[in-house]
C-alpha positions as CSV (number, residue, x, y, z in Angstrom):
1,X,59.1,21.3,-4.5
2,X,59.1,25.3,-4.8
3,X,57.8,26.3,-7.9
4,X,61.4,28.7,-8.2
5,X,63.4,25.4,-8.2
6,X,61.8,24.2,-11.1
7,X,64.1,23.5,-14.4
8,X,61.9,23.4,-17.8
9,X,64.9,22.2,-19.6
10,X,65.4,19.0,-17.2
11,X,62.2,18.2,-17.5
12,X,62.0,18.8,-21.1
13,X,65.0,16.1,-21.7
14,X,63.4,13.5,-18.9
15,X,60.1,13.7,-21.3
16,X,62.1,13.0,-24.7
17,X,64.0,10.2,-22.8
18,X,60.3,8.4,-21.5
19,X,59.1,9.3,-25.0
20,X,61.9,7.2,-26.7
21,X,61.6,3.7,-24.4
22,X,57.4,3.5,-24.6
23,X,57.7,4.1,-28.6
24,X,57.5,0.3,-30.6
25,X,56.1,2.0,-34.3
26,X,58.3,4.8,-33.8
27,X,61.1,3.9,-32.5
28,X,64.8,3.9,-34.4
29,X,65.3,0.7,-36.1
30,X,61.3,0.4,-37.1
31,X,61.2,3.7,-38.4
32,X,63.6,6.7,-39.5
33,X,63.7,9.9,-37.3
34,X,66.6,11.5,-39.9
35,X,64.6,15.3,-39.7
36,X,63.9,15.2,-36.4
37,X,66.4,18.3,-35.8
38,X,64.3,20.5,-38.4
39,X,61.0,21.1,-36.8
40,X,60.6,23.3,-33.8
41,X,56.7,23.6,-34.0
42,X,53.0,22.1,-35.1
43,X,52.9,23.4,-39.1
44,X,56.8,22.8,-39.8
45,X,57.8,20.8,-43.1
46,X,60.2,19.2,-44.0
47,X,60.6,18.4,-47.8
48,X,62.3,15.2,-48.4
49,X,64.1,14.8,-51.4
50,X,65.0,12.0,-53.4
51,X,66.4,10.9,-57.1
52,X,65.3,8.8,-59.9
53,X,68.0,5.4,-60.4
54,X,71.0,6.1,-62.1
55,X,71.5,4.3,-65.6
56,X,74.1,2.1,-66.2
57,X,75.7,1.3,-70.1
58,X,78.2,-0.6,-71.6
59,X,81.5,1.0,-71.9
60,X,83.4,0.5,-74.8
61,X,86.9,1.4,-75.1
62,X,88.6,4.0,-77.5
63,X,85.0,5.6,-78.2
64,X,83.4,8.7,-76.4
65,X,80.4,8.0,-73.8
66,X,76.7,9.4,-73.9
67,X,76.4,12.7,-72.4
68,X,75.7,12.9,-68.3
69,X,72.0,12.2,-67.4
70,X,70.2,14.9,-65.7
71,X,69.0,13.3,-62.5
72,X,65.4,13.1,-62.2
73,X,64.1,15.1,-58.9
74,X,61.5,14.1,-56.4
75,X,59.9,15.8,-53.5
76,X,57.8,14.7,-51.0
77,X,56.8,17.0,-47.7
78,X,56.6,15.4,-44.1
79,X,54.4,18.0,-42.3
80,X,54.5,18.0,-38.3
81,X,50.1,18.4,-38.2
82,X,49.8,16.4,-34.9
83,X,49.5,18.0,-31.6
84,X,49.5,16.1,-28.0
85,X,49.3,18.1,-24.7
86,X,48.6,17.1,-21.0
87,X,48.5,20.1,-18.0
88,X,48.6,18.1,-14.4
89,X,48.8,19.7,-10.8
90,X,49.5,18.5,-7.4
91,X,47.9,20.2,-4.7
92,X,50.0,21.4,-2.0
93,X,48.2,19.3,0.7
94,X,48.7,16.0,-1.4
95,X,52.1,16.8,-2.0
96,X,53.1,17.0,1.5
97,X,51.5,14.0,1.9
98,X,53.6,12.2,-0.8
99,X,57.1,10.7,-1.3
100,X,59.3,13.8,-2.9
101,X,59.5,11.9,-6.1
102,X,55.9,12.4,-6.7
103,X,55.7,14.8,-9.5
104,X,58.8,12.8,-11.1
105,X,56.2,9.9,-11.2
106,X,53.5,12.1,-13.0
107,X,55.5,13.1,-15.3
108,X,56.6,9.6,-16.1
109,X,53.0,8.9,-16.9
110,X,52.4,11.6,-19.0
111,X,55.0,11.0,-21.1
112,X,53.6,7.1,-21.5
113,X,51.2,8.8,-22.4
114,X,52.3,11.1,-25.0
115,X,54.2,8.0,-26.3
116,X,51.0,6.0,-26.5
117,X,49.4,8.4,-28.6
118,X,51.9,9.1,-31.2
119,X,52.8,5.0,-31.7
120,X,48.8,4.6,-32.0
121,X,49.3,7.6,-34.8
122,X,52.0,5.7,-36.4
123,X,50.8,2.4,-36.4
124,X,47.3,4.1,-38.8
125,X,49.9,4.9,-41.7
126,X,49.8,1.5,-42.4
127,X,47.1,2.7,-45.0
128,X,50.2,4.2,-46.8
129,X,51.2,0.8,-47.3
130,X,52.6,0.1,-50.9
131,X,51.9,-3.4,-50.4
132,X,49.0,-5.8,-49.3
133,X,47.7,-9.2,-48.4
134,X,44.2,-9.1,-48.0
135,X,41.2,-7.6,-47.7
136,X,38.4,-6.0,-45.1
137,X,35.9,-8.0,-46.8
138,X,38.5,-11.4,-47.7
139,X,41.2,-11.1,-44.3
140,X,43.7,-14.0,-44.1
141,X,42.7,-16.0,-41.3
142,X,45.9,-16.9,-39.0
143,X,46.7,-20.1,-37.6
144,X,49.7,-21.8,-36.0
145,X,50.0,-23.8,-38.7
146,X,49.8,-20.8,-41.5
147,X,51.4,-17.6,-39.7
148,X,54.7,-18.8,-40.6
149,X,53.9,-19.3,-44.1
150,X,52.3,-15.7,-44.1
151,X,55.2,-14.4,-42.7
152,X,57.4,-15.5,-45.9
153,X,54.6,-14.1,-48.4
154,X,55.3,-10.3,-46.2
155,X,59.1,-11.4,-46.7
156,X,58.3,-12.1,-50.4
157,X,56.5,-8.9,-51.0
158,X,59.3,-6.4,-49.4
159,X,62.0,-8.5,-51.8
160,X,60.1,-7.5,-54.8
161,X,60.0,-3.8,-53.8
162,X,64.1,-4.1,-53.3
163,X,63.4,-3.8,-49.4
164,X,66.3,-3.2,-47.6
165,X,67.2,-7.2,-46.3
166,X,69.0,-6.7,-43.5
167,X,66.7,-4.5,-41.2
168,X,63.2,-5.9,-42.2
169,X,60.6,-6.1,-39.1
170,X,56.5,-7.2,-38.3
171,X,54.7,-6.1,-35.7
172,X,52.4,-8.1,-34.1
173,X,49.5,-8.2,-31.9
174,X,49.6,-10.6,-28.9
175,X,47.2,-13.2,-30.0
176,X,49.2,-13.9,-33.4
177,X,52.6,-13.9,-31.3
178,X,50.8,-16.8,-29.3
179,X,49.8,-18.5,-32.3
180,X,53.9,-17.9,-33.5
181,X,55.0,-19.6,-30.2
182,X,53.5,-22.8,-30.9
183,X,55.7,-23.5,-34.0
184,X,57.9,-24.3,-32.4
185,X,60.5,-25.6,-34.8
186,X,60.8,-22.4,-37.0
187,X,60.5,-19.3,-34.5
188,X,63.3,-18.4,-32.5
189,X,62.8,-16.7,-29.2
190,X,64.8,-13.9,-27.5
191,X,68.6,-15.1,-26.8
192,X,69.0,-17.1,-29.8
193,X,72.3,-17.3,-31.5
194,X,72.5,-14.4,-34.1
195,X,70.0,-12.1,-32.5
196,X,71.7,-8.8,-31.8
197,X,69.6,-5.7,-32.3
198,X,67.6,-4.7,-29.1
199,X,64.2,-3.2,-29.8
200,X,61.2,-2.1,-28.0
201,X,58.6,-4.8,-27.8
202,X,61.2,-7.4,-29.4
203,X,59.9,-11.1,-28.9
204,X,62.1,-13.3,-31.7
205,X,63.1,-13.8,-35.0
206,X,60.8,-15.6,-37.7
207,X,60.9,-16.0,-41.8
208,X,64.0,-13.0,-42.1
209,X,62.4,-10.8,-40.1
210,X,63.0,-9.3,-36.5
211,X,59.3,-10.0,-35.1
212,X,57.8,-7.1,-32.2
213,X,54.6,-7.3,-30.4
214,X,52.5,-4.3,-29.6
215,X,49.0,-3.8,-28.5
216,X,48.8,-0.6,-30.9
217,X,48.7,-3.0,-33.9
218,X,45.1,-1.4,-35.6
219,X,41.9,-3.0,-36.1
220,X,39.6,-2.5,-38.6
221,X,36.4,-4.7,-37.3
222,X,37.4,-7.5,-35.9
223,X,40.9,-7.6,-38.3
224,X,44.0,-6.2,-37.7
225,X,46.5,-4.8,-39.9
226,X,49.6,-5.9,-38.9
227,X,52.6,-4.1,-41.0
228,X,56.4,-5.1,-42.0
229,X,58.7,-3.6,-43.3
230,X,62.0,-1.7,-43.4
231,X,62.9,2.4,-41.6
232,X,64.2,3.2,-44.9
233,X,60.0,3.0,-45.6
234,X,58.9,5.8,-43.6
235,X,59.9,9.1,-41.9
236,X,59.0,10.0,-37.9
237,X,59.4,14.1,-36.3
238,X,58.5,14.8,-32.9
239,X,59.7,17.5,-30.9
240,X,59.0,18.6,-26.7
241,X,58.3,22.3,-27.9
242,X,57.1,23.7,-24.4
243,X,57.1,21.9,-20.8
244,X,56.1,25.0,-17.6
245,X,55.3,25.0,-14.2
246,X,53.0,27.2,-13.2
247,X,51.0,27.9,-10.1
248,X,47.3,27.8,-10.7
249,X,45.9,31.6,-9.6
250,X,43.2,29.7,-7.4
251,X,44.4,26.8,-6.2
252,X,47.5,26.0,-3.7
253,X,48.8,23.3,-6.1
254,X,52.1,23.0,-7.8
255,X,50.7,22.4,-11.7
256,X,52.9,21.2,-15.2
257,X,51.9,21.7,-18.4
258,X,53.2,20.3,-22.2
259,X,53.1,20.3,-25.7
260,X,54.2,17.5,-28.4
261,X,53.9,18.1,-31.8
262,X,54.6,15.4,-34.2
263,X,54.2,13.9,-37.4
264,X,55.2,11.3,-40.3
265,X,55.2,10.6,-43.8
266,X,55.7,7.0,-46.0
267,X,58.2,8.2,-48.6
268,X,58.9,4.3,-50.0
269,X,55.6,2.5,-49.9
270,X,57.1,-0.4,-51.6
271,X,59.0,-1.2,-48.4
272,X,55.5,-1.3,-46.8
273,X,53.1,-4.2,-46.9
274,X,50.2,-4.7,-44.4
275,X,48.1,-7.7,-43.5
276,X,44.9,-7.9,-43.3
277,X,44.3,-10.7,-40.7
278,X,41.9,-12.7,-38.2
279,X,42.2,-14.8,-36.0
280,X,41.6,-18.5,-37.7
């Protein structure tokens, strides 16, 4: 491929697409991406704002109401702090030797990349986490005959914090989905009746909540916090801000470089809760 046939702004939307189908923690349905439109660089904010619940009173007829409330204001700031790059190059020799859709294939990867990094940067805000069963030092040891149970307790918590109930998720590492599979009278697989939503890393539905599986679920020690919740929980910006091509000065190589800046911010803890678990 000559260097003078390159696109940046191809490329650029090819990235966001690859982005978008690696992400499990960050992608729509697990968590929001409403500001994703307002950053264009690494030290953007975005302030967030909110308002205090609304009172209600009895009205009674024939007599004048209270005066209006002044709604009560709240801010919170989602700064973009993270910053992801990669800077590949194929050398001319290698290219020839290669099918034409070589460099497509690269950039593939380095967007799986890029998307590994910022769902592994996601997943660590379960520390934000309004809610929480167990401990480091007292985890909740899983078992196939207690995961389910567990599950309602995470189900339980997000009620009590008015979690929205139609939209409420866990993500799970692969060795507590195994354990999930063997009840087999309560979890329902993929293809069920009832089981609409499509999601990244989907494996069922369990206790109310759509169940995912990733690998980027955290571990502390030998435990792993594995989070639930709701979108409406927590706030996700990313933005492609530069993707060039560029011919090394001393090397015959066709060469790509990029930059993804990101970052997120819990704004409704309550619709948070993590689990502290092990392996029973």
């Amino acid at each position: 491929m000559a260097i003078d046939r390159f696109i940046p702004e191809m490329w650029g939307a090819k990235l966001l697409l690859e982005l978008r189908k690696s992400l499990v923690y960050g992608q729509d349905g697990v968590i929001n991406r409403d500001y994703e439109g307002d950053i264009l660089q690494c030290g953007d904010t975005v302030k967030i704002h909110s308002f205090g619940p609304i009172s209600v009173f009895d009205y009674v007829k024939n007599t004048d109401m209270q005066p209006p409330e002044t709604l009560s204001d709240n801010e919170v700031t989602l700064t973009v702090d993270q910053q992801d790059a990669f800077n590949f190059q194929i050398d001319d020799i290698d290219r020839a030797q290669q099918t034409p859709k070589i460099l497509a294939d690269a950039m593939a990867d380095a967007a799986y990349r890029l998307a590994d990094s910022a769902d592994q940067y996601i997943a660590g805000m379960y520390a934000q986490a309004g809610q929480t069963i167990g401990t480091d030092s007292a985890p909740i040891e899983l078992t196939s005959d207690n995961l389910y149970d567990t599950l309602v307790d995470m189900y339980t918590a997000l009620a009590s914090g008015n979690a929205p109930a139609d939209s409420r998720w866990v993500i799970l590492p692969p060795w507590a989905y195994a354990l999930l599979l063997k009840d087999k009278e309560r979890f329902i697989g993929i293809g069920a009746p009832g089981q609409s939503a499509v999601y990244n890393g989907l494996i069922g539905r369990a206790a109310g909540f759509t169940i995912l599986q990733s690998n980027n679920v955290p571990l502390v020690g030998a435990n792993s916090k594995i989070l639930a919740g709701t979108a409406a929980a927590w706030s996700f910006a990313s933005q492609i801000t530069s993707v060039e091509a560029y011919r090394p000065e001393k090397r015959f190589s066709d060469a790509v470089k990029g930059l993804h800046v990101y970052g997120g911010k819990v704004t409704r803890p309550e619709c948070l809760v993590c689990l502290t678990a092990a392996k029973g």
